[in-house]
C-alpha positions in Angstrom: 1.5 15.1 8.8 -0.2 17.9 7.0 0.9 21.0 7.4 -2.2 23.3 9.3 -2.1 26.7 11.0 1.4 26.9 10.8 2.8 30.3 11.2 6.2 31.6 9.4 8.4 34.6 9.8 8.9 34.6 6.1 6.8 34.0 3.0 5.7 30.7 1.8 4.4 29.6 -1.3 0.6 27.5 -0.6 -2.8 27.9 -1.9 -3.5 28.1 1.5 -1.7 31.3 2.2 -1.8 34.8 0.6 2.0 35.4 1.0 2.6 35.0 -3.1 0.5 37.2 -5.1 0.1 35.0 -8.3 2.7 32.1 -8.3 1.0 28.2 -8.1 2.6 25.7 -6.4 0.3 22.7 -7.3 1.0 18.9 -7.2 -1.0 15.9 -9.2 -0.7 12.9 -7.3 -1.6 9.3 -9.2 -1.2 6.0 -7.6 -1.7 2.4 -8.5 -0.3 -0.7 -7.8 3.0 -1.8 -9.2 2.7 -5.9 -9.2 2.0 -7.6 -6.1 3.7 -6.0 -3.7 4.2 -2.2 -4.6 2.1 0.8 -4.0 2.9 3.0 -7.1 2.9 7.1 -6.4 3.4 9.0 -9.0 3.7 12.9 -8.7 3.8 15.7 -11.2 4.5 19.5 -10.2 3.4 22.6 -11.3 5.8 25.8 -10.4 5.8 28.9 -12.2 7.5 31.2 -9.3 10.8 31.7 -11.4 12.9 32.8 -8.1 12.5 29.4 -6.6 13.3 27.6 -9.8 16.4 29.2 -10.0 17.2 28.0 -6.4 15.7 24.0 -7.5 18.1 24.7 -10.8 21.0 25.8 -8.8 20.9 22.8 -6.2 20.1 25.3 -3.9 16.5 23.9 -2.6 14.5 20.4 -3.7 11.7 19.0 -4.2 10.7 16.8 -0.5 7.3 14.2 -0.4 7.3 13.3 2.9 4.9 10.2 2.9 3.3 8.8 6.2 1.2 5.7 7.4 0.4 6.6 11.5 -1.0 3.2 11.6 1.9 1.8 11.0 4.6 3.7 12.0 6.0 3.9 8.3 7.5 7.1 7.2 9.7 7.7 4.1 10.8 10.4 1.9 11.3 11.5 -1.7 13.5 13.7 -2.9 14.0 15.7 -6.5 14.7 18.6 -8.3 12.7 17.6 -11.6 8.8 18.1 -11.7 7.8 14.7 -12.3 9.0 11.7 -10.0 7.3 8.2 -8.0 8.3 6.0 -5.4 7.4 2.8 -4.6 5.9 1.7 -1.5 5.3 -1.6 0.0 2.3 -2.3 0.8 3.3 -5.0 3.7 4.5 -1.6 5.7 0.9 0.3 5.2 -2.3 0.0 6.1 -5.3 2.8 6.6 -4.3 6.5 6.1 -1.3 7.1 3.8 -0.7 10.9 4.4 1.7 12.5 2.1 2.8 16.1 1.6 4.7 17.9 -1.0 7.4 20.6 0.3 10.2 22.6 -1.5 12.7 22.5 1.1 16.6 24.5 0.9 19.7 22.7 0.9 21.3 25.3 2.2 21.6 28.5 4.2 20.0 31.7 1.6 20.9 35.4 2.9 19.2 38.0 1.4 16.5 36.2 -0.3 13.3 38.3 -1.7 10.9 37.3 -4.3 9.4 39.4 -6.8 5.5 37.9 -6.1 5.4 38.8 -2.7 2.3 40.5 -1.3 2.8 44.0 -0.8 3.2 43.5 2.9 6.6 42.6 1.9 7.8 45.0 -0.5 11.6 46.0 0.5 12.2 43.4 2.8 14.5 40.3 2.4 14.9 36.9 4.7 18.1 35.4 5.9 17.0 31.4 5.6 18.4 28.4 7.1 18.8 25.4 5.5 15.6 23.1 5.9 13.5 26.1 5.7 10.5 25.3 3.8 9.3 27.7 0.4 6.3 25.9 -0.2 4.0 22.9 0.6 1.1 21.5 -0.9 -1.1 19.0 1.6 -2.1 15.9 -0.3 -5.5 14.2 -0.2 -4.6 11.3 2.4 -5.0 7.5 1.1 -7.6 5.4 2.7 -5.5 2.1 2.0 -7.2 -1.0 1.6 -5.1 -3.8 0.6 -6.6 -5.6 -2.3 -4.5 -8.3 -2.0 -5.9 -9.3 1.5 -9.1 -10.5 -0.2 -7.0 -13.3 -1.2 -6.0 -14.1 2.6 -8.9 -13.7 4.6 -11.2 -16.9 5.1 -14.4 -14.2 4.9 -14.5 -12.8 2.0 -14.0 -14.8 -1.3 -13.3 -17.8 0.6 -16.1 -20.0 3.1 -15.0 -22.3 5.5 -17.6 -24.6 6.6 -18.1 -28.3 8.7 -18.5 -31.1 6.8 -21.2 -33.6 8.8 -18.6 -36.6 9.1 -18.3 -39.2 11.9 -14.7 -39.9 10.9 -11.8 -37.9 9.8 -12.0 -37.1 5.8 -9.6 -35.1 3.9 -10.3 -31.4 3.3 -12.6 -30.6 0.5 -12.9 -27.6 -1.9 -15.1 -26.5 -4.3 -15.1 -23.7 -6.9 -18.9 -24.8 -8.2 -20.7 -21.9 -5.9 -20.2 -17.8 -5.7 -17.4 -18.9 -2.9 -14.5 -20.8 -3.0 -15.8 -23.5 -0.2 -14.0 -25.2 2.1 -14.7 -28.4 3.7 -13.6 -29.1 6.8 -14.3 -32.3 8.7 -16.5 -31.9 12.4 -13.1 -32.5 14.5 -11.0 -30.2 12.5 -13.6 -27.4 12.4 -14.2 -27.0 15.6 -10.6 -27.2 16.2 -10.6 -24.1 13.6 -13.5 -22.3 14.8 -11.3 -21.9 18.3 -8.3 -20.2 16.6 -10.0 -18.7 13.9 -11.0 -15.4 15.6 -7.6 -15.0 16.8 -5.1 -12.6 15.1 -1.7 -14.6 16.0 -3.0 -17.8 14.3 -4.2 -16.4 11.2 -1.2 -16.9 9.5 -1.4 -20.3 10.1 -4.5 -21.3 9.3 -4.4 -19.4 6.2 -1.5 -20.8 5.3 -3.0 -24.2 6.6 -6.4 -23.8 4.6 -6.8 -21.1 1.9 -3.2 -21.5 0.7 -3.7 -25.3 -0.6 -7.4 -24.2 -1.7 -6.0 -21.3 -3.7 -3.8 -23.8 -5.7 -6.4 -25.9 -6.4 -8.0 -22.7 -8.2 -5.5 -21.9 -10.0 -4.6 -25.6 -10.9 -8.1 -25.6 -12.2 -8.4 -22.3 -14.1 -4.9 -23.3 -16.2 -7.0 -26.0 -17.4 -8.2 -25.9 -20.9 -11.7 -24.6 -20.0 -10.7 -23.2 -16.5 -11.3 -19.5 -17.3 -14.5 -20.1 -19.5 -15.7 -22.3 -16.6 -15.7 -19.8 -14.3 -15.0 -16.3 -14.8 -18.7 -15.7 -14.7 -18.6 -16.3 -10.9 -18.6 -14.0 -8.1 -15.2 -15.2 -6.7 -13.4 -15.2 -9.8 -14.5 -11.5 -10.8 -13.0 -10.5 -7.4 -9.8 -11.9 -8.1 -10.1 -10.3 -11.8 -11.0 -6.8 -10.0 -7.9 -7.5 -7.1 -5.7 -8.2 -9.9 -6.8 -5.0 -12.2 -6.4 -2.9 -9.2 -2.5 -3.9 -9.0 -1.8 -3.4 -12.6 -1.9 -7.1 -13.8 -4.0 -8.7 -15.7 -5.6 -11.7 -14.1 -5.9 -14.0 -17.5 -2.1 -13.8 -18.2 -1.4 -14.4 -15.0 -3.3 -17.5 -15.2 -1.8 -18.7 -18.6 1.7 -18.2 -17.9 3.1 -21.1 -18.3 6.5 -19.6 -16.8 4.3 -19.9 -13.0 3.3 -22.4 -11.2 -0.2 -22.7 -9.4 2.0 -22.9 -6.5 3.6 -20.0 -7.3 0.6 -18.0 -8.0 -0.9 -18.5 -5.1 1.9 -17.3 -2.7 2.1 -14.2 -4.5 -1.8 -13.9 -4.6 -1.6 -14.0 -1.1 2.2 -12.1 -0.5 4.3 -15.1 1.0 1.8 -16.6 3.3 4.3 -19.4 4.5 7.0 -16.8 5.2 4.2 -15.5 7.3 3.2 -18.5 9.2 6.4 -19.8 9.7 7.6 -16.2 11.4 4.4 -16.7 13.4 5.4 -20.3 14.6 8.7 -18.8 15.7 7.1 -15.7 17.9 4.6 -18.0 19.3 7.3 -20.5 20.3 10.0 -18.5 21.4 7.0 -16.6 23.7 6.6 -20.4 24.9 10.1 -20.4 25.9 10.4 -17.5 27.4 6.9 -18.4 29.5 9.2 -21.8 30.4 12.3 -20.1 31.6 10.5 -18.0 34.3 
């Protein structure tokens, strides 16, 4: 929700407007991931207008980062009277643009107010403001999110699912040997997969079905003695490496501690995957019922 063309009856502070002469009003944004499930922001601000310090210093106005995912519907906001502050965001509840904009916002109702960086235009004039009038923004670059962590659950990318040329019904095979983590599937069983695959409402279910077990088997074999040397020279294992990086963790201690199981590891590789399915089963079968009753 970035703030464009908007017009006020009073001065705001924005490099977008002239209303200020020489005061900045400038915000440093950072982000990384916090673990496995948190989007990290972190945001650092610049004021030097010493009127609307006073007013932050007085409780009279605050610091609000209003932060936005349209996809999604998620909206939140932050609020503080200090220059640096961060929030953590899950990144279950996000997904493409993140939009966030940094306002200084009053608390409560100002009469009289006047600034002594004003533009001309305003020179003895003062504004009666409401609380929730705004002082100053600062539009954020927006976030192009992409969810590292769902590299881990999609069958396309680090993972290959493929049919296995068998007349009779063999267990499911995987192997780590290749640039993919390879999944075996026998002919009956893939072509039951290759039907649901494609569909969004069953992907929870087959990953959980499929790459869940196959991702413990990884992990089972990378806490082996020779596990990382084996195969951290492989295309699949530098993805999980740069996946891991990219959340603040790093990938090798993961791996070695002894605290985690390879179960363990893999359901927060791929954030809760039966929690998923399971709430998938109950949607499905509760639609079922509902189909039933009519």
């Amino acid at each position: 929700m970035n703030i464009t063309k908007r017009l006020y009856t009073y001065p705001v502070l924005s490099e977008e407007k002239d209303d200020y002469k020489s005061s900045v009003y400038d915000v440093d944004f950072q982000y990384r991931m916090n673990g496995v499930n948190n989007l990290l922001l972190e945001f650092n601000i610049t004021l030097n207008n010493e009127e609307i310090r006073k007013l932050l210093l007085d409780g009279k106005a605050e610091y609000v980062i209003h932060i936005e995912c349209t996809n999604t519907a998620f909206r939140t906001t932050l609020h503080s009277i200090t220059e640096q502050s961060n929030i953590d965001i899950p990144v279950g509840r996000i997904f493409g643009k993140l939009e966030v904009i940094a306002l200084i916002v009053l608390k409560e109702n100002i009469n009289h107010f006047e600034n002594s960086d004003w533009n001309e235009d305003y020179n003895g004039i003062s504004f009666d403001l409401a609380k929730g009038s705004i002082l100053g923004y600062k539009n954020l670059p927006a976030l192009d999110i992409v969810k590292n962590y769902e590299e881990l659950t999609s069958a396309s990318s680090i993972f290959k699912i493929y049919k296995r040329l068998t007349t009779e019904e063999k267990p499911m095979d995987v192997n780590i040997d290749s640039s993919l983590i390879k999944i075996g599937l026998g002919t009956q069983e893939y072509e039951t997969y290759s039907r649901f695959c494609k569909k969004a409402q069953f992907q929870p279910i087959l990953n959980s079905m499929l790459v869940f077990p196959a991702l413990v088997y990884v992990f089972e074999e990378l806490k082996q003695e020779i596990g990382i040397e084996a195969n951290q020279g492989k295309a699949w294992y530098i993805s999980l490496d740069k996946a891991y990086e990219k959340r603040g963790i790093n990938f090798i201690d993961e791996i070695k501690d002894d605290t985690k199981t390879s179960v363990q590891l893999a359901q927060e590789a791929m954030e809760l995957p039966l929690s998923k399915a399971l709430s998938m089963f109950t949607e499905l079968f509760e639609n079922m019922e509902e189909e039933e009753d009519i």
